[in-house]
C-alpha positions in Angstrom: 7.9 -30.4 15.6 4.1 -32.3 14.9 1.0 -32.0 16.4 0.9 -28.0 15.9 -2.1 -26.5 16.1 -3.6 -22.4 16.7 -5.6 -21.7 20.1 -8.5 -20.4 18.5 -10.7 -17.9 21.0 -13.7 -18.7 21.5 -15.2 -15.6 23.5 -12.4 -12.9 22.2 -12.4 -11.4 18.7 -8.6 -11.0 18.0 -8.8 -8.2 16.2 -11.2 -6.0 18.3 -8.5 -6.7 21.0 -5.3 -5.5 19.4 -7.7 -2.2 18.4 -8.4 -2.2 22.6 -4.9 -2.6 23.6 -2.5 0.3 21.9 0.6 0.0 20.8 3.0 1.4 23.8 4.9 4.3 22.8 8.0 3.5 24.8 10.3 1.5 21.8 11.7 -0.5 24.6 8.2 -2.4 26.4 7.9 -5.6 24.6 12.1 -6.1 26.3 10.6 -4.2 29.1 7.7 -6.6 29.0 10.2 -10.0 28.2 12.2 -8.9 31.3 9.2 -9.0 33.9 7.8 -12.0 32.9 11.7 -13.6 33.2 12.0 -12.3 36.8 9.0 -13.5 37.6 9.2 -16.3 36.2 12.6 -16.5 38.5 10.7 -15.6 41.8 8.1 -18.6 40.9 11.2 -21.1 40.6 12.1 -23.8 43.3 15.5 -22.9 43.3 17.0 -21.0 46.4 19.8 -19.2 43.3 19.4 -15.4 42.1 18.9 -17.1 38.5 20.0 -15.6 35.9 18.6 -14.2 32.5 20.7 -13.3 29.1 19.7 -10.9 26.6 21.2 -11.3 22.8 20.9 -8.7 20.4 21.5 -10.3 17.3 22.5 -7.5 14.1 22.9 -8.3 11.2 25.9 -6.6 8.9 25.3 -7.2 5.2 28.0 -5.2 3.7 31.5 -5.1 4.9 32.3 -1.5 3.8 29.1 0.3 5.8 29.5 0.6 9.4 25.4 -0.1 9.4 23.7 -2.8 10.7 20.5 -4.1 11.1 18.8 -6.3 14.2 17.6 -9.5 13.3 16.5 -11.0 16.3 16.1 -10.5 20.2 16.5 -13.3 21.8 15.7 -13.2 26.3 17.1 -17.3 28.0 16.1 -17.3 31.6 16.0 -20.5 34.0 13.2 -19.3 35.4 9.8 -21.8 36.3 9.0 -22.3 32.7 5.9 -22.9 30.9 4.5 -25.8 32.9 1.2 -26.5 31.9 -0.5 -24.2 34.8 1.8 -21.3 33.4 0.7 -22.2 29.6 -3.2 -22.3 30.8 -2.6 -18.5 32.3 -0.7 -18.1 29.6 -3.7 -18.7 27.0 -6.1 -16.4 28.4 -5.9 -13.1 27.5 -6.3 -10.9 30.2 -5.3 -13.3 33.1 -4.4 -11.3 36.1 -3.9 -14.7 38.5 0.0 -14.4 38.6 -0.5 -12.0 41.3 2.0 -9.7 40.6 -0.7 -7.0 39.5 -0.5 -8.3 35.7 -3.3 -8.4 33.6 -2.1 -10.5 31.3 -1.9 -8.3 28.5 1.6 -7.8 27.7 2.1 -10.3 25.0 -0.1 -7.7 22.7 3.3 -5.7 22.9 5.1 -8.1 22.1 2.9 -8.8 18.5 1.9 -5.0 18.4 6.4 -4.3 17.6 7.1 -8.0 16.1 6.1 -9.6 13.5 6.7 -13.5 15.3 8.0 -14.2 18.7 8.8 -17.7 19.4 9.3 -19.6 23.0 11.0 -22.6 24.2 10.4 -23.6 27.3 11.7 -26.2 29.5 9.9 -27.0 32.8 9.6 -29.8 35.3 6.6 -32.4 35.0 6.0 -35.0 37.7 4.6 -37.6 35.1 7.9 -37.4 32.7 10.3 -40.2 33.3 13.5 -37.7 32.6 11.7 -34.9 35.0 11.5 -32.6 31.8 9.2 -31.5 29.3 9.8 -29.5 26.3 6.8 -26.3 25.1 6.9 -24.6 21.9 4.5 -21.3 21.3 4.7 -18.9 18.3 3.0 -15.6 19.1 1.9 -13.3 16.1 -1.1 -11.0 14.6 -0.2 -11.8 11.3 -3.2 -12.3 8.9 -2.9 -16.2 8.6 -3.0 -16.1 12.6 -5.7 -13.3 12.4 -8.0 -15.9 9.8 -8.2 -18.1 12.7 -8.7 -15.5 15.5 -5.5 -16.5 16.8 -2.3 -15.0 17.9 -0.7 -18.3 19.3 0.3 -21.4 17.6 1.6 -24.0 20.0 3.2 -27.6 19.8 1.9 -30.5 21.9 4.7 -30.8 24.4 7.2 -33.5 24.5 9.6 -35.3 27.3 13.0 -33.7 26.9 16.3 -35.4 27.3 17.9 -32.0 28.3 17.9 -31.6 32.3 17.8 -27.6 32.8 15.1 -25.7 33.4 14.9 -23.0 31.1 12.7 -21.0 29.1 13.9 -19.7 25.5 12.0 -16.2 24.2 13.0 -14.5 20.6 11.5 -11.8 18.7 11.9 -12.0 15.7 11.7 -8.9 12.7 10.0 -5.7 13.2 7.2 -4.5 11.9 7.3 -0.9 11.6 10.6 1.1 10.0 10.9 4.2 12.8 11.3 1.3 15.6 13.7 -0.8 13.2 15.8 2.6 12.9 16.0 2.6 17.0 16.7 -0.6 17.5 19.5 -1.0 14.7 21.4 1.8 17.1 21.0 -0.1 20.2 24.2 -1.2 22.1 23.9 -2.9 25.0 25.2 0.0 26.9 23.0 1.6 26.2 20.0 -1.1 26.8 21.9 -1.3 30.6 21.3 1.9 31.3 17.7 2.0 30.5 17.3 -1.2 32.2 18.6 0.1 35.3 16.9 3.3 35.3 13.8 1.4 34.1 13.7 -0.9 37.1 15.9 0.8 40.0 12.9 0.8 42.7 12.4 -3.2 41.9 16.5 -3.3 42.0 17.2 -1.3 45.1 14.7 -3.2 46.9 16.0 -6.6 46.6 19.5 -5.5 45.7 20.7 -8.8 47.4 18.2 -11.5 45.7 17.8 -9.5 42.1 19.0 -12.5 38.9 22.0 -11.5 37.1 21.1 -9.9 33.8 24.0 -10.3 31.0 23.4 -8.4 28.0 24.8 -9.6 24.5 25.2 -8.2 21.7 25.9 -10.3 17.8 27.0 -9.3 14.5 26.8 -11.9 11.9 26.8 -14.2 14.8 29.5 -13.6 16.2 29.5 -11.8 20.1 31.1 -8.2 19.6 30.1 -6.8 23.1 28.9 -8.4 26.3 28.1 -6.4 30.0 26.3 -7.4 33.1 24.0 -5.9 35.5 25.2 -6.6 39.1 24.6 -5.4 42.6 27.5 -3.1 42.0 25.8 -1.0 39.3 22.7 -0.1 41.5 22.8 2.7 43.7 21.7 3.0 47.2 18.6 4.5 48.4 19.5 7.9 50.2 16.4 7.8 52.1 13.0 7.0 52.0 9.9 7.8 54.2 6.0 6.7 53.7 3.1 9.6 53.7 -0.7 9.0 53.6 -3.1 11.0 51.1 -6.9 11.2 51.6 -9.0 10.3 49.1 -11.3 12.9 47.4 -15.0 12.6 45.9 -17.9 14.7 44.9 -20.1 16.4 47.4 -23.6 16.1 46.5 -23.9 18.8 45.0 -21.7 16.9 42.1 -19.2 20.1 41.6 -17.3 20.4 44.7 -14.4 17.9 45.6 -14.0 17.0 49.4 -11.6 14.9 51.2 -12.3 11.6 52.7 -11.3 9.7 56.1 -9.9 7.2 53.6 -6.3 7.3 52.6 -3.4 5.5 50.9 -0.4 5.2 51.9 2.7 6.3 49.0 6.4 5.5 49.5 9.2 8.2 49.0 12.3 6.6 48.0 15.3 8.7 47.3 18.2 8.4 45.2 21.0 11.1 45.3 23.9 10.5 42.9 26.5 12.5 41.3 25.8 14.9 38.4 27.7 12.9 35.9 25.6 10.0 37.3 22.5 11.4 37.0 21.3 14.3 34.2 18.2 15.7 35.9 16.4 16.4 39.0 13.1 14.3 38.5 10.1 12.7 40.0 8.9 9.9 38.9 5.6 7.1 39.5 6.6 3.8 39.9 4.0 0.8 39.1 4.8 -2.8 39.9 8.4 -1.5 40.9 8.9 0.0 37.3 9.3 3.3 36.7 6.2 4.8 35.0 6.7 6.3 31.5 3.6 6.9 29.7 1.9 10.1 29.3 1.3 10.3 33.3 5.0 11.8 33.4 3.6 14.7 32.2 1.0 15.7 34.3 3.3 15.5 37.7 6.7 17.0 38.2 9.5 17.9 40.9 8.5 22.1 41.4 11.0 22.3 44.6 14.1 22.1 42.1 15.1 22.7 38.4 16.0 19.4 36.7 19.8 21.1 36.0 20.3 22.1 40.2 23.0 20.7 41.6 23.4 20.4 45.2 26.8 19.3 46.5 27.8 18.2 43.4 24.5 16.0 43.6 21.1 15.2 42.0 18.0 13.9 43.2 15.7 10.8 42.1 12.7 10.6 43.3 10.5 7.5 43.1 6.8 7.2 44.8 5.3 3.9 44.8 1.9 3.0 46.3 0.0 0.0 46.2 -2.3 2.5 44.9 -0.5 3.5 41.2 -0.3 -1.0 40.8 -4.2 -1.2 40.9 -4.6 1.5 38.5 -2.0 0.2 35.7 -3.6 -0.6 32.0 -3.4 -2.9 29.7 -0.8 -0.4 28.3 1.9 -1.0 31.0 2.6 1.9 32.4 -0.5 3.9 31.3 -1.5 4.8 34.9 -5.4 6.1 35.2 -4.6 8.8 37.8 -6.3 11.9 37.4 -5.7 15.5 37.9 -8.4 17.3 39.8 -9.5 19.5 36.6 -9.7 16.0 34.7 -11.7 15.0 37.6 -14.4 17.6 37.5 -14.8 17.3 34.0 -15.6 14.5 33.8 -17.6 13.8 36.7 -20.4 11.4 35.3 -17.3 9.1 34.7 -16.0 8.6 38.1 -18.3 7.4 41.0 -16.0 6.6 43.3 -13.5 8.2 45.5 -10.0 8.6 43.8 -6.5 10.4 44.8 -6.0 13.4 42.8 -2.9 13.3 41.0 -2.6 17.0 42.2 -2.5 15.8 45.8 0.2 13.5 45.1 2.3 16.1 43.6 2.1 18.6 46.3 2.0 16.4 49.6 5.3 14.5 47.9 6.6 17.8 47.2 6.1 19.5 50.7 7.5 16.3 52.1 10.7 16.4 50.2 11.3 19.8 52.1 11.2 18.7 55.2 13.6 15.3 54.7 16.2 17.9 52.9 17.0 21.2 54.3 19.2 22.2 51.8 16.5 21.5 49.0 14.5 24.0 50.8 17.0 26.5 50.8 17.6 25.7 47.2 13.9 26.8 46.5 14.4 29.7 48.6 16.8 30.7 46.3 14.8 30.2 43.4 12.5 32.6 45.2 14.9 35.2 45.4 15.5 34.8 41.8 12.0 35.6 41.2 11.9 38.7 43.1 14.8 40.1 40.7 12.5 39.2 37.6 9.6 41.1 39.6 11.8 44.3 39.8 13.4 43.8 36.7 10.2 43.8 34.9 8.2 45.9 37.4 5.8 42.9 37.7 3.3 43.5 40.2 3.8 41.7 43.4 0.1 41.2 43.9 -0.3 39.3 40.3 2.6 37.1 41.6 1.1 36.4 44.5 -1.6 35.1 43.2 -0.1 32.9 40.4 1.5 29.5 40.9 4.9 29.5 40.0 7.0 26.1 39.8 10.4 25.9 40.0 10.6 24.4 36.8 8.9 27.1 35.3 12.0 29.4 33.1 11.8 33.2 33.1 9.5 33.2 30.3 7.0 31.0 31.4 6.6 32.9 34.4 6.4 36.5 32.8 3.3 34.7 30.8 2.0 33.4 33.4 2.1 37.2 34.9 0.5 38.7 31.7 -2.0 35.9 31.1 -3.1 37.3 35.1 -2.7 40.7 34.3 -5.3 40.2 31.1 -7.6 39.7 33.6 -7.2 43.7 35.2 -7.1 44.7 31.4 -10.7 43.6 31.3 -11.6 45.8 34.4 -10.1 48.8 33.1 -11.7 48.2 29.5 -15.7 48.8 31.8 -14.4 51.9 31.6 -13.8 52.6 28.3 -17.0 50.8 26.9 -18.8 53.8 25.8 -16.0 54.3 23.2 -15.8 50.8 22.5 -19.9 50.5 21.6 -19.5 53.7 19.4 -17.4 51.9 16.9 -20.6 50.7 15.4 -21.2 54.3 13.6 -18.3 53.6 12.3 -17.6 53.5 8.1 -14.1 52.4 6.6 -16.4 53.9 3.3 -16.8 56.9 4.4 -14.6 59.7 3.1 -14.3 61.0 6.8 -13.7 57.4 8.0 -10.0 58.6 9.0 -11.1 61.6 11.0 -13.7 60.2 12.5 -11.5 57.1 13.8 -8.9 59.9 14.7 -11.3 61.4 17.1 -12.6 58.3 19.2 -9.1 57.0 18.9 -7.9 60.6 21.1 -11.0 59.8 23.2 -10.1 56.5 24.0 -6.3 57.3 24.9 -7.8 60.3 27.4 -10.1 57.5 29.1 -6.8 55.1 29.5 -5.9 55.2 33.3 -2.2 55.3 32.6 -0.3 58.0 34.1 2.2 58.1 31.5 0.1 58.5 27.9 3.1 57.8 25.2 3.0 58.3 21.6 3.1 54.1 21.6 -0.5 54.5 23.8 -1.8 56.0 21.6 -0.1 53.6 18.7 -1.4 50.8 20.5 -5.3 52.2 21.3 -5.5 52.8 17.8 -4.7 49.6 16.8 -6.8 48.1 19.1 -9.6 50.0 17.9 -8.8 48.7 14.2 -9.2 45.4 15.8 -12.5 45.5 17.5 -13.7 47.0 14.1 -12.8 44.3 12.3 -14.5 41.9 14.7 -17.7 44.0 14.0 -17.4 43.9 10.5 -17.2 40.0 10.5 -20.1 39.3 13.1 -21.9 42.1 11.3 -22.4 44.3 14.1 -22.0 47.5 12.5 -25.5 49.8 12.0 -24.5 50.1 8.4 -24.3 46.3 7.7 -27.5 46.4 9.4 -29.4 48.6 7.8 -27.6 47.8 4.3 -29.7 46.4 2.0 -27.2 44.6 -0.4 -24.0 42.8 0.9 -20.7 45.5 1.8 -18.8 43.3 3.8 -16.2 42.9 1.5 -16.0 46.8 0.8 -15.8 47.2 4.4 -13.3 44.5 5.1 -11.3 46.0 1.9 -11.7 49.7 3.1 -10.2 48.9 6.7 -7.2 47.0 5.7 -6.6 49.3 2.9 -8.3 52.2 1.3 -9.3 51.6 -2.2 -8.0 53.5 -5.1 -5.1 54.7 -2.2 -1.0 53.8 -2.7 -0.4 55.3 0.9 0.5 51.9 2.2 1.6 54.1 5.6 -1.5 55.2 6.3 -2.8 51.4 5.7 -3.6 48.8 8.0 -1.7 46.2 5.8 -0.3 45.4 9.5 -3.6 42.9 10.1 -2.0 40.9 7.5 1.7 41.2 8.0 3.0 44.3 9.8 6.1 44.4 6.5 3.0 45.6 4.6 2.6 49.2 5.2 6.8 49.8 4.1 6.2 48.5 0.9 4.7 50.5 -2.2 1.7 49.5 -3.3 -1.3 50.2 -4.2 -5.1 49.5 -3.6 -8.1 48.2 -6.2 -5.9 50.7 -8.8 -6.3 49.2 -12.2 -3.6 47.6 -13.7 -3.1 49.9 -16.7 -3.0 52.9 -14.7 -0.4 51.4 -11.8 2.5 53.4 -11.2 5.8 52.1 -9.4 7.8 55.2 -8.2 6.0 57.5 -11.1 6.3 55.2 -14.0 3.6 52.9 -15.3 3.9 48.7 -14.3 2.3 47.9 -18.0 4.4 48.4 -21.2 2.8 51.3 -23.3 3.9 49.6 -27.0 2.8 45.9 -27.1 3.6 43.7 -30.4 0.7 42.4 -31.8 1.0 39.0 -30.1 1.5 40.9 -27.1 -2.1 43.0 -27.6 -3.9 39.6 -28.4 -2.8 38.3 -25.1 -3.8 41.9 -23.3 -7.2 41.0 -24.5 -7.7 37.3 -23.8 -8.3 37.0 -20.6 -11.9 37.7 -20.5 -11.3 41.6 -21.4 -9.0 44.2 -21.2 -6.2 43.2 -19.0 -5.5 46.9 -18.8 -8.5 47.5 -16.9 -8.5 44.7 -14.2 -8.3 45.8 -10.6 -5.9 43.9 -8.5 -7.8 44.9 -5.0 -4.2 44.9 -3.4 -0.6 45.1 -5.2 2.6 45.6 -3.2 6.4 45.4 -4.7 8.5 44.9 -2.0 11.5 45.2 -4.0 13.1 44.4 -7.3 12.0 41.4 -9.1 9.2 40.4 -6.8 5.0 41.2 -6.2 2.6 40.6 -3.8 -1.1 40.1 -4.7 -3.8 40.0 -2.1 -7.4 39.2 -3.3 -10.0 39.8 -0.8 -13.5 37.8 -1.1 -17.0 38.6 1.3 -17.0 36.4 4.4 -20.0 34.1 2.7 -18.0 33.2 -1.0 -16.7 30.0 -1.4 -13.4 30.5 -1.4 -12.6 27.7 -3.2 -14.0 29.1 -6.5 -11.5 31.8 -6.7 -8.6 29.5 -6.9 -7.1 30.8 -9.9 -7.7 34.7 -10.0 -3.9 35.2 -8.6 -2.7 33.1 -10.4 -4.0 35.3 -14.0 -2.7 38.5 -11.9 0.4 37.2 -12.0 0.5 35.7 -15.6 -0.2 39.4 -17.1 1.8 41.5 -14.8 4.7 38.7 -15.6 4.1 38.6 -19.5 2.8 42.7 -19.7 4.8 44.7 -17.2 8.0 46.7 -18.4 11.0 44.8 -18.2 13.2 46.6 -16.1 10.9 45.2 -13.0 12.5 41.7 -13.9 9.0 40.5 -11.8 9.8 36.4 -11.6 8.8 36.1 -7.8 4.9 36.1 -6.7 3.7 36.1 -3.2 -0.8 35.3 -3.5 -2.9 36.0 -0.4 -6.3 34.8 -1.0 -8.3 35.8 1.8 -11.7 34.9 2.9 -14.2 33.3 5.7 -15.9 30.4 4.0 -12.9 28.3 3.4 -12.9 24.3 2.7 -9.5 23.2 2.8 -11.4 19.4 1.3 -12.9 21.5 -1.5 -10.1 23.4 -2.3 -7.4 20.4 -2.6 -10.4 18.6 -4.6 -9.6 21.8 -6.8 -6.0 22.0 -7.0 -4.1 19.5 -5.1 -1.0 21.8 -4.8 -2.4 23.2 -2.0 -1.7 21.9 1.7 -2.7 22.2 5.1 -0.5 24.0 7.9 -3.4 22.8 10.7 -1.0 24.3 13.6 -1.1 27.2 11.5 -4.7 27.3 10.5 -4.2 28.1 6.8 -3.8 26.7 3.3 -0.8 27.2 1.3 0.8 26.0 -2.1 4.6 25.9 -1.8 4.7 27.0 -6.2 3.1 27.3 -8.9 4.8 28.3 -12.3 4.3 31.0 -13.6 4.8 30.9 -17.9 7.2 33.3 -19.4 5.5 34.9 -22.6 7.5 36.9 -25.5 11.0 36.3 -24.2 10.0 36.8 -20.6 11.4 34.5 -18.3 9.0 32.0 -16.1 8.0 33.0 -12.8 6.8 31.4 -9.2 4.7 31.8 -7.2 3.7 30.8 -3.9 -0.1 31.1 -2.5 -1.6 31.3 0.9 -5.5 31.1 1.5 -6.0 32.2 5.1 -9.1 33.7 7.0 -10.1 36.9 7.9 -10.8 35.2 11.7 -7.5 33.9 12.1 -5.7 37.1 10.4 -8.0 38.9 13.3 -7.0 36.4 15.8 -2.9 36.6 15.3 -3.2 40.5 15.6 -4.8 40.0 18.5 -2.5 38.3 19.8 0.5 40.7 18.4 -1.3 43.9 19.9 -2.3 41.9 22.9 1.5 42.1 24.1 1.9 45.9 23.4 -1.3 46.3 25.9 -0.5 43.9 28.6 3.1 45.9 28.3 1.3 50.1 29.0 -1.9 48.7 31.0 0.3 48.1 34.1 
């Protein structure tokens, strides 16, 4: 075609939009997106007919022996209004929300944000043609040479058409990102039915006599394969519905406490009951625009009157709530609802001015409704209750904690015993007041001190005679000990202790070292190698002993007779190698070694990359063969850690975030003097976060006795 030209914004910067408006996450909006605009664009027609819209996916099937194929194309016909020219001036302005169907004329971002070119042909009636019909061309894209001229529309002058139907013509064309080319290339249109269907069931139950026939296509190497329609038949009937009202909420003036308003909204019930086959899980579910809401809203508001696997009858339940309400506060993301729970709220109170519904209010009004339109749901969650009295007396929970919790339907066994000794913490805390004294004495305290254990020994018997537990257990005492360790540790690294005080030089790292192990000790038993990994203490080991004077199970690590390329090496590495001092070596068993290299809380860290790996070089090249050492385990522990500067450093090294430390997978280790090459794997971790995970380990065996 001629005359092509770009619409060039003048008062939008392209790019800063597409930044603004995020891709959707659902894979299926821009068809999602296509589909709205086609049954809209139905509803707008002069024609009295359902209409009728036809989706083709088009795959393409490049080698005859593969079963694999790839979409090409997606291509949406409707004989819908078309782009007449009011339609194409709408059209051209970005966020145009005059359609009045709550759109805000944002949608075509999705369709640019997934493809890399969608193109449309349209057909549409014009008074001043002679034949009655015009043709319109648009190409949508963000590609850069539409970018350079702040564009994402090229369009063609239209022209008089000889062809007589209306019709508009939509295609997407290649995709821009691999993980969405992967989902599409496995959609059938089975598949694409059902998710239509579940996608739009409010908008389809409500005009289940006037909705357009959808037919959905599917091509391979142009040639149709598969072919189904969406009819009347396929739509299940409301089971009932009802309409509640819920007040609005604001701040009082006092900008903290939420109180109700006279004004309310009014939110539709509509319910769906269907066989189990028919329908996988109980849900509830936000409808905006008659679409079923799937953004991250679905998260923050569930069904907690049934489990999603309960079956009544041989029956499920679907749930949808619309309100004129949800529509006004739709995004330019479709489906990204801004409704707020009433912690969200508070928080961020300078934000919101204005009265709002609390997405909590929704959830529990709809939900307390729902139990009085089905009796036998009610009874269902009066059995779920009954469960939970078993788990109570199962697991001696106390009644009062349970009370006091809220406990969803939803929520499994395990969810609700945390939720009962996250509660009970909260009594561990009271009962602690009285224990203080002993807790406060820890500061006199030395891990140096050669009566460290007995002094430890006595406030740990102290404590365990101030626990309010009728039943004081060996594993009490186990546990209060422990616990003990652990608020030691804490004062050691906030330097808390009167010794760190009144210490004139550095000794944090001689503490640190003296409370997880002893130094110059191989009683890994009587360690506390458990802050570290509770395996630990049943391993041999020893602490700070020097490497020529190690002994595994009475004979020495080192050989005693080195050749004399072999005593070279003993003395290259800055001295003696005989005489270094691991500050922790463990053997777990044959062929294998931990090292464990502690550093003061305020050393980089980073600087110390490569001690382990020396360790490891002579005890690999020097020790006796018959330990057949070729597996290393490094723990390189510290507080001033930089994962940047350490990856600057060595590369090898990655972050496990969730995990909050630094590990490198290998490292090899070279054979010397016949000796085989060895591995080994390093893990740079905090003191804080080793603190923090026993913690949380000892935490359970307390919340378990403190009952």
């Amino acid at each position: 075609m001629e005359n092509g030209q770009y619409f060039k914004a003048e008062a939008i910067d392209y790019r800063g939009q597409l930044r603004k408006i995020p891709k959707n996450k659902n894979k299926l909006q821009p068809i999602f997106e296509a589909l709205t605009n086609s049954i809209e664009a139905i509803k707008l027609s002069p024609s009295q007919d359902r209409g009728e819209i036809t989706i083709q996916l088009k795959f393409i099937k490049e080698n005859l022996i593969s079963d694999e194929v790839m979409l090409s194309e997606i291509t949406f016909i409707d004989n819908g209004i078309g782009f007449n020219d009011e339609n194409f001036l709408r059209f051209r302005r970005l966020h145009d929300d005059s359609k009045n169907f709550f759109n805000h004329g944002s949608g075509r971002i999705q369709y640019i944000h997934f493809f890399e070119t969608v193109e449309f042909e349209s057909r549409y009636k014009d008074a001043t043609s002679s034949t009655g019909i015009f043709k319109r061309v648009i190409k949508l894209s963000k590609s850069k040479s539409f970018l350079e001229q702040n564009s994402i529309m090229y369009y063609y002058e239209p022209k008089e058409d000889k062809e007589k139907n209306i019709s508009t013509k939509i295609t997407f064309k290649k995709l821009l990102k691999e993980d969405d080319q992967k989902f599409y290339n496995k959609l059938s249109v089975e598949e694409l039915k059902k998710r239509i269907i579940t996608h739009y069931l409010d908008y389809f139950c409500e005009n289940r006599d006037t909705f357009p026939s959808i037919i959905i296509k599917s091509f391979e190497n142009n040639r149709e394969i598969d072919k189904v329609k969406i009819s009347t038949i396929d739509i299940a009937e409301e089971d009932k519905n009802d309409t509640i009202e819920i007040e609005y909420k604001g701040f009082a003036n006092d900008r903290k406490t939420l109180i109700k308003s006279e004004k309310t909204e009014k939110f539709h019930i509509k319910v769906f009951k269907l066989t189990e086959k028919a329908l996988d899980t109980n849900s509830l579910k936000l409808t905006s625009k008659h679409e079923i809401v799937e953004g991250e809203i679905t998260k923050k508001i569930e069904l907690d009157i049934l489990k999603q696997d309960d079956v009544i009858d041989g029956n499920r339940y679907l749930f949808l709530i619309s309100s004129k309400y949800i529509d006004k506060k739709d995004t330019d993301v479709r489906g990204d609802i801004e409704l707020y729970t009433e912690e969200e709220f508070k928080n961020n109170s300078s934000l919101f001015l204005d009265e709002v519904i609390i997405l909590d209010d929704i959830q529990n009004k709809v939900n307390n409704h729902i139990l009085s339109m089905y009796p036998e749901i009610l009874e269902m969650r009066n059995k779920h209750e009954v469960d939970i009295k078993k788990l109570q007396e199962m697991f001696l929970l106390d009644k009062n904690t349970l009370k006091n919790i809220k406990i969803n339907i939803q929520d499994t066994d395990e969810t609700i015993l945390k939720k009962v000794y996250k509660a009970d913490a909260q009594k561990v805390a009271e009962k602690d007041a009285k224990i203080k004294e002993h807790i406060d004495s820890l500061n006199e305290l030395n891990p140096a001190n050669k009566d460290y254990q007995d002094d430890l020994e006595f406030k740990v018997s102290s404590l365990v005679k101030a626990i309010p537990l009728q039943n004081r257990t060996a594993l009490t005492h186990y546990v209060a000990r422990r616990k003990l360790v652990l608020e030691l540790f804490d004062k050691i690294l906030n330097q808390k202790l009167n010794r760190q005080v009144d210490s004139k030089r550095n000794i944090d790292e001689k503490l640190l070292h003296n409370l997880i192990f002893q130094q110059t000790s191989d009683k890994t038993d009587e360690s506390d190698l458990w802050l570290i990994s509770e395996d630990f203490i049943y391993y041999k080991g020893t602490s700070e002993g020097t490497l020529g004077d190690i002994k595994i199970d009475g004979d020495s690590l080192l050989k005693s007779e080195l050749t004399e390329e072999e005593e070279n090496y003993r003395l290259k590495q800055e001295g003696d190698a005989t005489k270094k001092r691991p500050d922790i070596l463990l053997f777990p068993n044959e062929g294998k070694c931990i090292l464990i290299e502690l550093k003061a809380p305020k050393v980089n860290v980073s600087e110390h990359l490569t001690q382990l790996n020396r360790y490891a070089s002579l005890i690999n090249n020097l020790s006796k063969d018959k330990y057949n050492f070729t597996t290393y385990y490094g723990y390189l522990i510290g507080e001033n850690i930089d994962t940047d500067d350490i990856v600057d450093n060595d590369s090898d090294f990655i972050s496990a975030e969730s995990l909050d430390f630094i590990f490198r997978p290998y490292k090899r280790i070279i054979g010397k003097f016949e000796k085989s090459n060895g591995s080994l794997y390093t893990e740079i971790i905090k003191y804080s976060t080793i603190l923090e995970r026993a913690k949380r380990r000892n935490k359970i065996f307390i919340e378990k006795i403190m009952d």
